[in-house]
C-alpha positions in Angstrom: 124.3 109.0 93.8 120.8 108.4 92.2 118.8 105.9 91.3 115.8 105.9 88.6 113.5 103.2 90.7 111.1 105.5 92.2 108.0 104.8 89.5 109.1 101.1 89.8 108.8 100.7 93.4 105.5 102.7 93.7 104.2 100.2 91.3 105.5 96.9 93.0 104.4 98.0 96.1 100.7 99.4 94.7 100.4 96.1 93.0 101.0 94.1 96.2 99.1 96.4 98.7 96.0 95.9 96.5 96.7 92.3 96.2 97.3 91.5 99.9 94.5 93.8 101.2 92.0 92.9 98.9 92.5 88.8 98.4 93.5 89.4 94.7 96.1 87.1 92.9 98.6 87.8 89.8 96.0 86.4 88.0 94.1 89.6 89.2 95.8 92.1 89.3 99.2 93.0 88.1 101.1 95.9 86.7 100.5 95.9 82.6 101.5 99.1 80.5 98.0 98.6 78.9 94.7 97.8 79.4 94.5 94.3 78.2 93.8 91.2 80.6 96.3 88.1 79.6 95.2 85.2 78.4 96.2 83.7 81.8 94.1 85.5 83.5 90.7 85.7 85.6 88.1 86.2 83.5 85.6 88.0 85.5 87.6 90.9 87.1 90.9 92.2 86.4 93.0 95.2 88.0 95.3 96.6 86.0 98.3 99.1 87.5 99.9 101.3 85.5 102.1 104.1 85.5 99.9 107.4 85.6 103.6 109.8 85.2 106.5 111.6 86.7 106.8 115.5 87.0 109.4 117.3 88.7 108.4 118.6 92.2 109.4 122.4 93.6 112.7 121.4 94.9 113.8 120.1 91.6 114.8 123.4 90.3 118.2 123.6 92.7 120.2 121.5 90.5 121.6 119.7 93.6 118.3 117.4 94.2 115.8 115.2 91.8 113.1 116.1 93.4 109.7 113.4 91.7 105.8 113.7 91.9 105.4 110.3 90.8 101.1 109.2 89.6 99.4 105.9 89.2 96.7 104.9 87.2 94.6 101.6 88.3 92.2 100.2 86.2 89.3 98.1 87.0 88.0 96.0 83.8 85.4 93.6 84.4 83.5 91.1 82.4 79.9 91.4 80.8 77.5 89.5 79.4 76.6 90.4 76.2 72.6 91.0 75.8 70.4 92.6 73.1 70.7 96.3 73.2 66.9 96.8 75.1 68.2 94.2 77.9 71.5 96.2 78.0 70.4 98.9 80.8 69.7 96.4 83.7 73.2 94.5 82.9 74.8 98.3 82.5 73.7 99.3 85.7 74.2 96.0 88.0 77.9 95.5 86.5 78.5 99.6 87.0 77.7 98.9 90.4 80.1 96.7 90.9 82.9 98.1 88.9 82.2 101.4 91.3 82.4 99.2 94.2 86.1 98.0 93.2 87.2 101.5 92.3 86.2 102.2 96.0 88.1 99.8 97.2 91.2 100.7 95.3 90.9 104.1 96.8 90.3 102.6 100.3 93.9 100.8 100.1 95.8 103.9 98.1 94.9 107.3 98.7 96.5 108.9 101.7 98.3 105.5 102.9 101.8 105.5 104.8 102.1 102.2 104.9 101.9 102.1 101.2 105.0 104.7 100.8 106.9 102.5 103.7 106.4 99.6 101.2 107.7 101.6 98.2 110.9 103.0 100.5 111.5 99.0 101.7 111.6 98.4 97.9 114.1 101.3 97.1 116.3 100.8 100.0 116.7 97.1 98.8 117.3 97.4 95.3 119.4 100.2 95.5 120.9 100.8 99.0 119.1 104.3 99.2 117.6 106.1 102.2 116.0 108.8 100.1 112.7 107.2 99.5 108.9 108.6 99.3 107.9 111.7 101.4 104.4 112.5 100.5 102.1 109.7 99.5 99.6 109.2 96.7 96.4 111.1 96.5 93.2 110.7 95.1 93.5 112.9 91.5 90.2 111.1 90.1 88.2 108.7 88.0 87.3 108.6 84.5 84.0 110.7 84.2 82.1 107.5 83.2 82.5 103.7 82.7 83.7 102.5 79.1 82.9 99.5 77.7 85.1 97.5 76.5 85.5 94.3 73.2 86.2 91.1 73.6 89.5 91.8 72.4 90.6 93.2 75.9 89.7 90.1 76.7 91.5 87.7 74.2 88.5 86.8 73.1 86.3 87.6 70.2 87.3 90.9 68.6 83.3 90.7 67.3 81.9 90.9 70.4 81.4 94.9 71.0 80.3 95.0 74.7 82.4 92.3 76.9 82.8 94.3 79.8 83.0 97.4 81.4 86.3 99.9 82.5 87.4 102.5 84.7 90.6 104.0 85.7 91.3 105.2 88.9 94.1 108.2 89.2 96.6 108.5 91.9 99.3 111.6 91.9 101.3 113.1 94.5 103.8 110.2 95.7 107.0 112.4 96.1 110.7 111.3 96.1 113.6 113.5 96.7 117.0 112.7 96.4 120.3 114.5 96.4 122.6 114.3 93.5 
């Protein structure tokens, strides 16, 4: 028998491996299936987790096995001050900076990690009983070509104010799950 946990898993454990490795809280980071940071939140940085899709992997074409490439999509939003536009490059460049730094980090923790995919199969195993958990982990797919700025609406703030902060999404693919029918 099946389960359909796979995507949920790889999020949980994503979410926590990011949390626990780099001192972030729920008010942090958590899984969101958008980009908005809750009212509850931080209000300087916030890592969002998201699901970045499922395709069907080589195997899946038997009709005995579900065979899953499973993605995830991180983003890091963080908070600017809002400046006349000819003060804008300095505060573009210092907050890119850091929003670069955090996407590195991300990467650090997710790209390549086994101990991530022995979270995610701990997390199958005990919600469903299954032994048929992740085989290949995630891999670095890429990052949005350039930092968008974001409204104070992502926020829950001031829909008026054009350039609260900064964005960038980090892509994860590859995370693969087969199980048998």
């Amino acid at each position: 028998m099946t389960d359909f946990g796979s995507e949920v898993a790889l999020l949980e454990a994503v979410r926590d491996r990011l949390r626990t490795e780099l001192s972030l809280d729920e008010q942090e980071c958590n899984i969101e299936f958008d980009e908005q940071v809750p009212a509850h939140a931080v209000r300087h940085k916030y890592i969002v987790v998201m699901p970045g899709g499922i395709s069907k992997g080589a195997a899946h074409d038997g009709g005995h096995v579900i065979d899953e490439i499973i993605g995830v999509d991180v983003t890091v939003i963080i908070r600017a001050t809002d400046k006349p536009r000819d003060r804008r490059r300095d505060i573009f460049l210092r907050n890119l900076s850091n929003l670069n730094e955090w996407c590195e980090k991300i990467r650090g923790q997710l790209d390549f990690n086994y101990t991530l995919l022995t979270a995610a199969n701990t997390i199958i195993n005990g919600d469903s009983n299954s032994t048929e958990g992740f085989v290949e982990p995630l891999r670095f797919a890429g990052m949005d070509p350039r930092a968008r700025k974001v409204s104070g609406e992502v926020f829950d703030s001031a829909p008026t104010e054009p350039n609260a902060g900064l964005a960038r999404t980090v892509r994860f693919s590859g995370a693969r799950r087969i199980q048998s029918r």
